[in-house]
Gaussian input, Z-matrix of N, CA and C with variables (Angstrom, degrees):
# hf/3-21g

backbone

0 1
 N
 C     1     B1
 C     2     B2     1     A1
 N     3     B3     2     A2     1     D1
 C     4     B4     3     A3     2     D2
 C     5     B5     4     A4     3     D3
 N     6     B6     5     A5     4     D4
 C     7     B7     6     A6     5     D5
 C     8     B8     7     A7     6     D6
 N     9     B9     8     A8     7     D7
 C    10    B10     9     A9     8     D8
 C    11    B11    10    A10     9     D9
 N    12    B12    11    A11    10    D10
 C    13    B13    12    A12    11    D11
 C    14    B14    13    A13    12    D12
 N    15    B15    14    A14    13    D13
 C    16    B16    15    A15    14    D14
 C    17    B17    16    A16    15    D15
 N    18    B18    17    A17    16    D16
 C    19    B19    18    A18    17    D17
 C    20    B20    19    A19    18    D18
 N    21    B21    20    A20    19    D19
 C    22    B22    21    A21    20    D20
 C    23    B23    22    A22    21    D21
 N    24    B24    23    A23    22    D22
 C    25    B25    24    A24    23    D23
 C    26    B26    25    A25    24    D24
 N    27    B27    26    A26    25    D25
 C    28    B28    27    A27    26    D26
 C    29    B29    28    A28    27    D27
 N    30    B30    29    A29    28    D28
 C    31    B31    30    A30    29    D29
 C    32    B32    31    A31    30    D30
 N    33    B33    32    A32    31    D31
 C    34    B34    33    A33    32    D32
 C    35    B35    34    A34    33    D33
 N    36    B36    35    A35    34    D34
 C    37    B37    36    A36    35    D35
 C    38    B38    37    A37    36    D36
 N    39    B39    38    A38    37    D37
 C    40    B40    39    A39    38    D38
 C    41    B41    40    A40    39    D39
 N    42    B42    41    A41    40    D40
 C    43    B43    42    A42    41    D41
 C    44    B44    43    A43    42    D42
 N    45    B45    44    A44    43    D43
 C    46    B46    45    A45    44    D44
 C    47    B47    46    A46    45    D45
 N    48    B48    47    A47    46    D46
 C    49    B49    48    A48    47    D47
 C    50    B50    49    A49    48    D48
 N    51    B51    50    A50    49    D49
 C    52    B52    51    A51    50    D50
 C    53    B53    52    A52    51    D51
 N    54    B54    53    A53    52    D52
 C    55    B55    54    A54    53    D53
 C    56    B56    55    A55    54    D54
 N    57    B57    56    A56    55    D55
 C    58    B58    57    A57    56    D56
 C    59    B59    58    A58    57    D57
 N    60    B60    59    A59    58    D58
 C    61    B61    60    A60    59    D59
 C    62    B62    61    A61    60    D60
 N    63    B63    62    A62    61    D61
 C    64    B64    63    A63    62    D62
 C    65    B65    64    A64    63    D63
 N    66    B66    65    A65    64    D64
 C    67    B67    66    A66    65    D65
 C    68    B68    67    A67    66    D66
 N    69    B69    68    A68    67    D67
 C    70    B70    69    A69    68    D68
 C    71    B71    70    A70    69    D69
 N    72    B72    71    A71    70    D70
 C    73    B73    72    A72    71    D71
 C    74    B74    73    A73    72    D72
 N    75    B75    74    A74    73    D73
 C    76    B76    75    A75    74    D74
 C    77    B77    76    A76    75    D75
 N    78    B78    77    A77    76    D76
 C    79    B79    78    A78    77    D77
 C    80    B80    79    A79    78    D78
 N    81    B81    80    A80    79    D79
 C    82    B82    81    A81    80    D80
 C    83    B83    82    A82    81    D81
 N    84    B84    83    A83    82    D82
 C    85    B85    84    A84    83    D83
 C    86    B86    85    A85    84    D84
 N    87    B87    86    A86    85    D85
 C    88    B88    87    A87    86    D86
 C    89    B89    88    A88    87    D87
 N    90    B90    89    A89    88    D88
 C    91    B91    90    A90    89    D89
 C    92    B92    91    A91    90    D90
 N    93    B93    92    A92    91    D91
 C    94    B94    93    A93    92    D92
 C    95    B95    94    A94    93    D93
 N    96    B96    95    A95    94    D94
 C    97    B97    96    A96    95    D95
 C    98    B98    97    A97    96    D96
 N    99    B99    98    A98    97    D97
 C   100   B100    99    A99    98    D98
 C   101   B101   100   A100    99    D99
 N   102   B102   101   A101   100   D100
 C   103   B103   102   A102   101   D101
 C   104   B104   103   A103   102   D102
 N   105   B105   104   A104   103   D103
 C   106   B106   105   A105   104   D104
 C   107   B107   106   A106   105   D105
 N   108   B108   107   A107   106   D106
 C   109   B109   108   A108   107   D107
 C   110   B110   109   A109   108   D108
 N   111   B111   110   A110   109   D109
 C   112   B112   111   A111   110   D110
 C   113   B113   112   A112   111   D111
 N   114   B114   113   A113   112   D112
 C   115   B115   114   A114   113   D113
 C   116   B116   115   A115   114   D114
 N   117   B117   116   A116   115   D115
 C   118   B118   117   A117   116   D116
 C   119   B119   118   A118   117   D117
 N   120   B120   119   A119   118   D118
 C   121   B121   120   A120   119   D119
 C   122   B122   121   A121   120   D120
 N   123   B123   122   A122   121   D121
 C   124   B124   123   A123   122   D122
 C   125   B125   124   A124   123   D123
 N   126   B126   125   A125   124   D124
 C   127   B127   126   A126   125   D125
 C   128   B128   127   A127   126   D126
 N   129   B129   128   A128   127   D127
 C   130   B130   129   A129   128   D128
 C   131   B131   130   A130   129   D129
 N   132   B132   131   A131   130   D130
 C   133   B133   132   A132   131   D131
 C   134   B134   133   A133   132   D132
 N   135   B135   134   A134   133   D133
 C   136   B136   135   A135   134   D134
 C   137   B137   136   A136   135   D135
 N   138   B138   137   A137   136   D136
 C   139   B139   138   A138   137   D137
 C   140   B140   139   A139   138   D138
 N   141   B141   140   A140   139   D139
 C   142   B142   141   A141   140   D140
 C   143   B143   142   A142   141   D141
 N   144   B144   143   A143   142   D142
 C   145   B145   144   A144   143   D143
 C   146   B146   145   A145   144   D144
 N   147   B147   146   A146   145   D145
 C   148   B148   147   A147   146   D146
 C   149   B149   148   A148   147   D147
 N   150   B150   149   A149   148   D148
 C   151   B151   150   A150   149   D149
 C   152   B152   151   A151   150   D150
 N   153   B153   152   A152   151   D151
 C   154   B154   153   A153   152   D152
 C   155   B155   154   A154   153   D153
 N   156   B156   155   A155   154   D154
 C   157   B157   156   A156   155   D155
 C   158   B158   157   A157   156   D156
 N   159   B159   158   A158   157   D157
 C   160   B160   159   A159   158   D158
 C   161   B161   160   A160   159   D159
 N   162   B162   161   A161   160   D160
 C   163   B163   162   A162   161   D161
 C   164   B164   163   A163   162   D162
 N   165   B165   164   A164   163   D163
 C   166   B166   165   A165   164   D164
 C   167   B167   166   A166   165   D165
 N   168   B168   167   A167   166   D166
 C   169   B169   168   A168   167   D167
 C   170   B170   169   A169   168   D168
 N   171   B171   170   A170   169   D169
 C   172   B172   171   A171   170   D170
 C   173   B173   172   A172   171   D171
 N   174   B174   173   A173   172   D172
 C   175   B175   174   A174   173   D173
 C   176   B176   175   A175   174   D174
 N   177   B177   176   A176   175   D175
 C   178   B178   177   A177   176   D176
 C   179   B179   178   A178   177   D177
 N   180   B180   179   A179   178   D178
 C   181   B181   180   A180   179   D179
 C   182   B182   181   A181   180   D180
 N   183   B183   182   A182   181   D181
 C   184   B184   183   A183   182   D182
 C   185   B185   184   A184   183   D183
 N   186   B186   185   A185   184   D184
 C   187   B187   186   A186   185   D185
 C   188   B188   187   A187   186   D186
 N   189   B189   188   A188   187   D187
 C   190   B190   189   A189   188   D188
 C   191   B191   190   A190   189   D189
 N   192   B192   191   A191   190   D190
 C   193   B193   192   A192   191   D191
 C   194   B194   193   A193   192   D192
 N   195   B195   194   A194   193   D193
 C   196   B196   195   A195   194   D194
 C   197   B197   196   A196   195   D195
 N   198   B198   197   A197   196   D196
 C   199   B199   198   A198   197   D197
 C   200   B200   199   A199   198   D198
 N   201   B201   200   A200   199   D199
 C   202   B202   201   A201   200   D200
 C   203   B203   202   A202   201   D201
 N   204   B204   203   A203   202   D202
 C   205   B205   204   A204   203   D203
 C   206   B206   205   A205   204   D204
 N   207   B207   206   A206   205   D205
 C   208   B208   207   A207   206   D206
 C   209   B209   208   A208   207   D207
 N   210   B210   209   A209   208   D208
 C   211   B211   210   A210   209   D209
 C   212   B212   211   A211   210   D210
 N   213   B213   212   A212   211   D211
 C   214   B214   213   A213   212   D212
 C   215   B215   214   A214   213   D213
 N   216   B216   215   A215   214   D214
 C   217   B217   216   A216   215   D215
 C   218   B218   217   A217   216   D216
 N   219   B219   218   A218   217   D217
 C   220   B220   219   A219   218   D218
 C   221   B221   220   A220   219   D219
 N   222   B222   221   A221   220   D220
 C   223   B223   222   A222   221   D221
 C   224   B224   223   A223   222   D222
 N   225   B225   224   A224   223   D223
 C   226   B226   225   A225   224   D224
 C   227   B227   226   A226   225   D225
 N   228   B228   227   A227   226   D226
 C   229   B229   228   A228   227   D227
 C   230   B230   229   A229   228   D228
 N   231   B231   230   A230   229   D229
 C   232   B232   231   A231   230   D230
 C   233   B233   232   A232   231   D231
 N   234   B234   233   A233   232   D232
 C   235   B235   234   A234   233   D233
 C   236   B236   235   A235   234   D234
 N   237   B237   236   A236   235   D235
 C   238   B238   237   A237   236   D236
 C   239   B239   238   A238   237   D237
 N   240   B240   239   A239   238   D238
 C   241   B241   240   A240   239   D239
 C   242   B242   241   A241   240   D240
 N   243   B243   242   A242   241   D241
 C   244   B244   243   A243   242   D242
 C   245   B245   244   A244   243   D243
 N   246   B246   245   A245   244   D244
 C   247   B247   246   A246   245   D245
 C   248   B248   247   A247   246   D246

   B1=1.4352
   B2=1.5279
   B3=0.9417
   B4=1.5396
   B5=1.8099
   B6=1.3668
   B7=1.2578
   B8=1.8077
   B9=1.2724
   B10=1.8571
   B11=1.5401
   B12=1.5660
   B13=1.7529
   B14=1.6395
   B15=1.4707
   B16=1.2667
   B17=1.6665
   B18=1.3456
   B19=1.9140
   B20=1.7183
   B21=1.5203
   B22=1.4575
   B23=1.1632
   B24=1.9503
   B25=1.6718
   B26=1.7437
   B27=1.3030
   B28=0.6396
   B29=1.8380
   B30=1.3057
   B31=1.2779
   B32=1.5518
   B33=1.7396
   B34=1.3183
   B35=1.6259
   B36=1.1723
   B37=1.9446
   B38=1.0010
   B39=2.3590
   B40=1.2327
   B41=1.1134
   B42=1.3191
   B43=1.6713
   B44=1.8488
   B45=1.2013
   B46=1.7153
   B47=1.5565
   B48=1.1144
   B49=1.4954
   B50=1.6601
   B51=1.3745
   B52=1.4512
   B53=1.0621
   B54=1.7950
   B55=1.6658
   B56=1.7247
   B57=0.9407
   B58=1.4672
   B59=1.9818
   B60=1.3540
   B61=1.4166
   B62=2.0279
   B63=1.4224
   B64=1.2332
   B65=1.3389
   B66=1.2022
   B67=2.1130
   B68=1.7113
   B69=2.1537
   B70=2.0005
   B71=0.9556
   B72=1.6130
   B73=1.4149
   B74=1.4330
   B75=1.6948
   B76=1.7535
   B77=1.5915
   B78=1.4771
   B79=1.3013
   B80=1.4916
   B81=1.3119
   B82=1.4484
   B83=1.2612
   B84=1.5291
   B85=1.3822
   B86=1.5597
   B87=1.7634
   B88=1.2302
   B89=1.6178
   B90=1.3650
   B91=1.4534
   B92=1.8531
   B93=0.9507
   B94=1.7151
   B95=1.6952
   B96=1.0589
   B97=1.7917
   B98=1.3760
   B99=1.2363
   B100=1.4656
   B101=1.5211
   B102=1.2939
   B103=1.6886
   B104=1.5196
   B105=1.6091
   B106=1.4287
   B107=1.3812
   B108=1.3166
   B109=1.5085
   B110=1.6897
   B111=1.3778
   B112=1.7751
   B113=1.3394
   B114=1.0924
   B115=1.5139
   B116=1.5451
   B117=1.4378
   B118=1.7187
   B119=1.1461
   B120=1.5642
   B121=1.4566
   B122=1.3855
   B123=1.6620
   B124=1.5443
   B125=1.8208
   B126=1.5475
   B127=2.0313
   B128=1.9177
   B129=1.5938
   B130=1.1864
   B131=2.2029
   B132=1.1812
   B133=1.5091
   B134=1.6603
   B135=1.0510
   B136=1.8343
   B137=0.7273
   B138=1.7947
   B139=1.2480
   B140=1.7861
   B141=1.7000
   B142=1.1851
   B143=1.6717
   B144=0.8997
   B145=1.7516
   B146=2.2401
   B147=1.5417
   B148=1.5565
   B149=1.5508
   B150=1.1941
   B151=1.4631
   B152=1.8066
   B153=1.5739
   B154=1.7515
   B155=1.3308
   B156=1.4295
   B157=1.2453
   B158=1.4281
   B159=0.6196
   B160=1.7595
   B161=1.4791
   B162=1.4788
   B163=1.6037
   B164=1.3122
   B165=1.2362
   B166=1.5160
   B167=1.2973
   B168=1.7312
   B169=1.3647
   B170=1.6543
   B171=0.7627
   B172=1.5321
   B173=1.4001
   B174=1.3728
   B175=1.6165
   B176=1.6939
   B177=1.5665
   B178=1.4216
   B179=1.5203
   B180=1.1996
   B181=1.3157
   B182=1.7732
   B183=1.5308
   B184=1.9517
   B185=1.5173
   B186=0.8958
   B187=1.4551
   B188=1.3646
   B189=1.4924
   B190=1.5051
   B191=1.1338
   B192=1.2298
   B193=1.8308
   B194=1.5657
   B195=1.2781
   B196=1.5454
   B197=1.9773
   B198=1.4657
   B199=1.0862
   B200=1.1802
   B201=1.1310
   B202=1.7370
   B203=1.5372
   B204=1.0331
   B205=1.9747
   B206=1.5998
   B207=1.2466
   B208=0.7505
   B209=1.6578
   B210=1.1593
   B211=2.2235
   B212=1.4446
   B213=1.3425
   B214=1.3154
   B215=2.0475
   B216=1.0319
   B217=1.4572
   B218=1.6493
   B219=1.0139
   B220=1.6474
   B221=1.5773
   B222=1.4986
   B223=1.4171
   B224=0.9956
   B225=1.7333
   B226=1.3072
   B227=1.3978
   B228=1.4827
   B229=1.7108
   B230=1.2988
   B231=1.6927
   B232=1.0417
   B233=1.8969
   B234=1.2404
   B235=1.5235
   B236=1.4770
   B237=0.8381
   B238=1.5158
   B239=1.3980
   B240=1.4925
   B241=1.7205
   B242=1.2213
   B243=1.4688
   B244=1.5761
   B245=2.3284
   B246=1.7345
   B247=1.3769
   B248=1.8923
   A1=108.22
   A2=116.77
   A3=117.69
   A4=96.78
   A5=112.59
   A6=109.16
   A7=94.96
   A8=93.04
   A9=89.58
   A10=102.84
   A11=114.97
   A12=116.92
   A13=102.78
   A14=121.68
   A15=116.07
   A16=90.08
   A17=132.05
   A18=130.98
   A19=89.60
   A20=129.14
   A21=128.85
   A22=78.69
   A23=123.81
   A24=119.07
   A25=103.88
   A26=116.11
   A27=111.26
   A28=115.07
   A29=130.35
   A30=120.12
   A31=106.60
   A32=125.08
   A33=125.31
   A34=92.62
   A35=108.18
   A36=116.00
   A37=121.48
   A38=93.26
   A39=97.26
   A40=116.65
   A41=140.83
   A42=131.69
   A43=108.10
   A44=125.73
   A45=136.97
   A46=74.78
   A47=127.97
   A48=132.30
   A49=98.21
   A50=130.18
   A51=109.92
   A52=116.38
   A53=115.96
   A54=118.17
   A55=95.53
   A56=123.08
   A57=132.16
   A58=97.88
   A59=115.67
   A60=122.39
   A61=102.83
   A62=92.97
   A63=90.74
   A64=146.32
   A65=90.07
   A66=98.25
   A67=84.24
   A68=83.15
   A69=104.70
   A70=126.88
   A71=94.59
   A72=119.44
   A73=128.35
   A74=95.70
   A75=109.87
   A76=107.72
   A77=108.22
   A78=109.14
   A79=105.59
   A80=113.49
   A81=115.62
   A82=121.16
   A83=100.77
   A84=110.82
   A85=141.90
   A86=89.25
   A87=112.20
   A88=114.77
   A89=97.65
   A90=109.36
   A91=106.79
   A92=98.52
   A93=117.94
   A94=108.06
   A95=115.28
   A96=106.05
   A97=90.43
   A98=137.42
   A99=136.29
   A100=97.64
   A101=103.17
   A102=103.20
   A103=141.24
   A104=96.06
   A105=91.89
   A106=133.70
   A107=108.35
   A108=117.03
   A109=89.73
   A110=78.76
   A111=123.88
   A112=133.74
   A113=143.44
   A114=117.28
   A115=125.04
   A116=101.62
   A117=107.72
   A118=118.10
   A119=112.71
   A120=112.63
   A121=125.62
   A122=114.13
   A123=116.88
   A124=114.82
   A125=90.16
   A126=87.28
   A127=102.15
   A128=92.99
   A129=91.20
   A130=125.54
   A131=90.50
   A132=96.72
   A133=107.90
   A134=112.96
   A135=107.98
   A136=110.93
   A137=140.12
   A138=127.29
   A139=130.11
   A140=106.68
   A141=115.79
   A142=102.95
   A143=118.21
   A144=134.86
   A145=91.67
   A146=86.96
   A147=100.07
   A148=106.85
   A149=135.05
   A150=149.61
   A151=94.38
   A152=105.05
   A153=101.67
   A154=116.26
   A155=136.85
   A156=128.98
   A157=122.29
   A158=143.15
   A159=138.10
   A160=106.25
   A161=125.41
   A162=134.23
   A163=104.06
   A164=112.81
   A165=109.13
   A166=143.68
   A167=108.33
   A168=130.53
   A169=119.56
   A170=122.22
   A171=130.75
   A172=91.97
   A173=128.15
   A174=120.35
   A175=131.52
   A176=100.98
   A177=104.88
   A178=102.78
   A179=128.05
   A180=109.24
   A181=117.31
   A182=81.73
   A183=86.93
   A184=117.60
   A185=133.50
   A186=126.21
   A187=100.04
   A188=119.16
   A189=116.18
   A190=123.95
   A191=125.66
   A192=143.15
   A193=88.70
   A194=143.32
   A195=132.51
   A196=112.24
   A197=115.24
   A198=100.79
   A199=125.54
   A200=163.31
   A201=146.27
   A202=106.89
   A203=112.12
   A204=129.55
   A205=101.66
   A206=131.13
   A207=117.17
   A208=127.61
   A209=112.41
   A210=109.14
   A211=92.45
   A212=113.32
   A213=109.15
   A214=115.65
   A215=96.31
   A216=95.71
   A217=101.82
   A218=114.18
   A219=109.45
   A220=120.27
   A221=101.05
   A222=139.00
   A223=108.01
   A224=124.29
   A225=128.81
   A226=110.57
   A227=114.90
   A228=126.52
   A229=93.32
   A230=109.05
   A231=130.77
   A232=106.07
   A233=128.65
   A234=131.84
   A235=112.83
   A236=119.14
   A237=135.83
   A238=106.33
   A239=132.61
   A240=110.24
   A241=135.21
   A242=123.77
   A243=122.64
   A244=73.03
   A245=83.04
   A246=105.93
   A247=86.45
   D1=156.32
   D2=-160.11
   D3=-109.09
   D4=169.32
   D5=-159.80
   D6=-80.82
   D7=-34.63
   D8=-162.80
   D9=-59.40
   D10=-35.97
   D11=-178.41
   D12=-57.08
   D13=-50.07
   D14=-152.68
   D15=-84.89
   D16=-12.27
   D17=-172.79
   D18=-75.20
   D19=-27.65
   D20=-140.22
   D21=-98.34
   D22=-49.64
   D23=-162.16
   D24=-67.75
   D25=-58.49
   D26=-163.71
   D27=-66.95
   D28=-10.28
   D29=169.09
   D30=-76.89
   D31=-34.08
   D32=-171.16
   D33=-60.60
   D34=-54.85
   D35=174.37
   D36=2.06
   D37=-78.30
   D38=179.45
   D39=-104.10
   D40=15.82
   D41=158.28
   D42=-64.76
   D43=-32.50
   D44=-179.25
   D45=-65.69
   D46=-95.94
   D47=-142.09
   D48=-58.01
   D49=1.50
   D50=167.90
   D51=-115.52
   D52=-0.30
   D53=165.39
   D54=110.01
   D55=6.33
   D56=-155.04
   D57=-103.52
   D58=123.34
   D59=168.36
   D60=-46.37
   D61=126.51
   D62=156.25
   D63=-77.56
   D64=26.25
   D65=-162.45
   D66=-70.48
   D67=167.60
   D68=161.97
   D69=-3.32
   D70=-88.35
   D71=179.00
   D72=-22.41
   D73=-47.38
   D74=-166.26
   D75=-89.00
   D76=-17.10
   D77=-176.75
   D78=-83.32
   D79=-48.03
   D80=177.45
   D81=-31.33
   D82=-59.53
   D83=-176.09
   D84=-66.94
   D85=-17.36
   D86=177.70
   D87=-83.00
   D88=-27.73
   D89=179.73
   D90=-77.75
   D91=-51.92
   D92=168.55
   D93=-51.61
   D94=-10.57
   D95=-179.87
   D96=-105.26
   D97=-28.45
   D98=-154.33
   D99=-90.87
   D100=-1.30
   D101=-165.54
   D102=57.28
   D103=19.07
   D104=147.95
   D105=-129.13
   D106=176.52
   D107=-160.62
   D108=-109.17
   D109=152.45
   D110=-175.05
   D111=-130.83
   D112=139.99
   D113=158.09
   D114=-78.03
   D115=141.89
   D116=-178.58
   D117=-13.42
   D118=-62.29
   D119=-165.20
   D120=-68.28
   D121=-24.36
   D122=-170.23
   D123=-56.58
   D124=-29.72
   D125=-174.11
   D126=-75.69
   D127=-34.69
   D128=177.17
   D129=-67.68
   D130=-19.81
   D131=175.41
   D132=-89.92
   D133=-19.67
   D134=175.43
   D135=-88.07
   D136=-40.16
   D137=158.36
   D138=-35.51
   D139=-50.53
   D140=-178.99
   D141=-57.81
   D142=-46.87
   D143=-167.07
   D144=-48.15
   D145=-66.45
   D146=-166.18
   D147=-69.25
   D148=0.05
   D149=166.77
   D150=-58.13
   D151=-74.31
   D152=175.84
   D153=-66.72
   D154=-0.50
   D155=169.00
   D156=-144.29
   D157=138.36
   D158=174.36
   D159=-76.71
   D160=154.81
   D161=156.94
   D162=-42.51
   D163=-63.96
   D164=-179.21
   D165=-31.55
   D166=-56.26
   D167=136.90
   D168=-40.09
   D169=-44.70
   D170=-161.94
   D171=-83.37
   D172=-54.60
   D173=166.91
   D174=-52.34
   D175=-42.96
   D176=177.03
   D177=-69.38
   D178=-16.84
   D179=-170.14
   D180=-90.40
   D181=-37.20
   D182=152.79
   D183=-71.95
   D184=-0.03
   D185=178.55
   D186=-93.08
   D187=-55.35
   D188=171.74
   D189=-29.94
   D190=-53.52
   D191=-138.31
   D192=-128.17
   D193=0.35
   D194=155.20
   D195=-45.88
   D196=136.26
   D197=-172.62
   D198=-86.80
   D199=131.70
   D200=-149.85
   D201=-91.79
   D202=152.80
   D203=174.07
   D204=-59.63
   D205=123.64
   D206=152.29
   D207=-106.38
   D208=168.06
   D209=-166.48
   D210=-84.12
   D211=150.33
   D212=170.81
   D213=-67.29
   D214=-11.85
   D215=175.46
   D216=-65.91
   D217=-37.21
   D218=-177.62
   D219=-57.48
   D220=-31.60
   D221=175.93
   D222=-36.99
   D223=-45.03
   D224=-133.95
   D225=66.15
   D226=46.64
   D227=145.66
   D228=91.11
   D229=-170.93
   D230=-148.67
   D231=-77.99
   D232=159.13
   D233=161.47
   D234=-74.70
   D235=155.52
   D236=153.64
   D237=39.09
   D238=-167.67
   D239=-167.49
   D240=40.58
   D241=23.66
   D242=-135.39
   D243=-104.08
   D244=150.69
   D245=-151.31
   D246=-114.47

């Protein structure tokens, strides 16, 4: 992932978690205080993106569908060292 994608997520991130519209504007700026640079369009394309979905949404849905740990007993036992 490139730095400017993860400067864009992570300002949409925390503008959701401070109650703050995610539009352009707010991303730009947020990205722009953190000191880094972007091209024009990226705040403007995450906004459009988060228009059909909220962070919120977009998180619960990765939380759902995260894959769980499983024990190696589930495995069919232990790896390598096998006794």
């Amino acid at each position: 992932m490139s730095t400017e994608t993860l400067a864009c997520t992570y300002a949409a991130l925390m503008l959701s978690d401070a109650g703050l519209p995610t539009s352009a504007e707010n991303i730009a700026a947020a990205v722009k205080a953190a000191g880094v640079s972007v091209r024009p369009t990226m705040p403007i394309i995450f906004a459009r993106f988060l228009e059909k979905k909220s962070v919120e949404a977009l998180m619960a849905a990765a939380a759902t569908q995260a894959p769980t740990a499983t024990s190696a007993e589930e495995e069919g036992g232990a790896r390598g060292g096998g006794r």
